[in-house]
N, C-alpha and C positions, 0 to 999 in steps of 0.2 A: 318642366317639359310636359309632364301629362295633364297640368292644368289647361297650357295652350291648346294640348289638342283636344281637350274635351270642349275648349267653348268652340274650337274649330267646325268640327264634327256638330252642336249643337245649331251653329250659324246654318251649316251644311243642311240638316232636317230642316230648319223655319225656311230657307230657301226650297226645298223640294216638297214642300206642304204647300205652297203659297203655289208653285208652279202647278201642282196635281190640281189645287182649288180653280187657277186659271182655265184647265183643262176640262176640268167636269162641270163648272156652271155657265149654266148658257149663258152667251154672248149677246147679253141684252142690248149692247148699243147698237149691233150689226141690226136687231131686229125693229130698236124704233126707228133704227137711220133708215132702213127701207120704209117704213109705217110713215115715215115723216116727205119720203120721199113720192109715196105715192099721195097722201094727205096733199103735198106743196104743187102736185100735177094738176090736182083737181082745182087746189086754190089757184093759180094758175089762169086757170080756163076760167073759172068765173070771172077773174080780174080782166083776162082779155077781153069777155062779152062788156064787164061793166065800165072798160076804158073805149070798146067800139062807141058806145052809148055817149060819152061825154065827149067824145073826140067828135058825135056827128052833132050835137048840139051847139059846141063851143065855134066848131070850124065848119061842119057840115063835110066833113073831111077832108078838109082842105091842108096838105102838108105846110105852106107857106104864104097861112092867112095873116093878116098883121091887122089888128085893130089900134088904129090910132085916137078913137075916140075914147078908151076907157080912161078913168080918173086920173091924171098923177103922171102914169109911164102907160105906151102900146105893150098890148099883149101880141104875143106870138105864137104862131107856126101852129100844129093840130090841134094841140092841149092847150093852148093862149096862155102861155106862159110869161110872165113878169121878169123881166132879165133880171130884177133882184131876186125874186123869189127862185130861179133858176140857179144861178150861184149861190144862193146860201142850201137847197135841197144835193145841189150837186157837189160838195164840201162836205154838206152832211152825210151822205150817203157814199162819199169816196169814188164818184161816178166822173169819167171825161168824156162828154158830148156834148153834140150840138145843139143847141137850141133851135137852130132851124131843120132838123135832124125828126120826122114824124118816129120813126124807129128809135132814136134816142128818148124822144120827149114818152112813147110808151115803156121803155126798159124805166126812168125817173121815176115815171109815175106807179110802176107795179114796186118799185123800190119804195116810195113814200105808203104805199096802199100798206104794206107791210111792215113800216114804221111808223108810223104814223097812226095815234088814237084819233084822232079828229080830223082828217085826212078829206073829209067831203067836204070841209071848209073852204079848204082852196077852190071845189067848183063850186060854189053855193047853189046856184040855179041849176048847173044842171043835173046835180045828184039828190034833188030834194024828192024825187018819185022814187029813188034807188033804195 
């Protein structure tokens, strides 16, 4: 019997150390999750100004431009997006929108900007100044 309650009793301490250590070291995640959240505002806002910039190149801003002369398949809507390349970014990214959607094709593309290492490939021409 006093074996049981000595490891009891010893469980009982490792749990009320571990809860004190909870208590007294700072809450480092609280402080990157804010650090990260203000970093991801700022990122944000650049992505905004650098999709205004290719949305007026590609379309001239035009929500429901359709280029039927590019190679192969038309491109679409602000961003001239490729109906393939629009379903395999929007699968990859777990994303449901429109392709003809300018407010969709911007949420895709800050989603690809941020996955995506080589991300100005998709615009070629119009991110080569960026």
């Amino acid at each position: 019997m006093w074996k049981e309650t000595k490891i009891f009793f010893s469980l009982l301490l490792v749990i009320f150390i571990f809860a004190l250590l909870l208590l007294l070291v700072p809450n480092t995640y609280t402080y990157y999750s804010l650090q990260t959240v203000y970093a991801y505002t700022l990122e944000e806002q650049q992505q905004n100004k650098i999709i205004d910039k290719i949305a007026y190149c590609e379309s001239r801003n035009r929500e429901y431009a359709y280029n039927s002369n590019d190679p192969y398949t038309p491109s679409i809507g602000l961003l001239q997006y490729k109906t393939k390349t629009w379903k395999w970014f929007s699968e990859k990214y777990h994303f449901k929108g429109d392709i003809w959607s300018g407010e969709d094709q911007r949420e895709l593309t800050r989603r690809v900007m941020r996955g995506e290492r080589y991300w100005k490939n998709h615009w070629k021409y119009c991110t080569r100044n960026i």
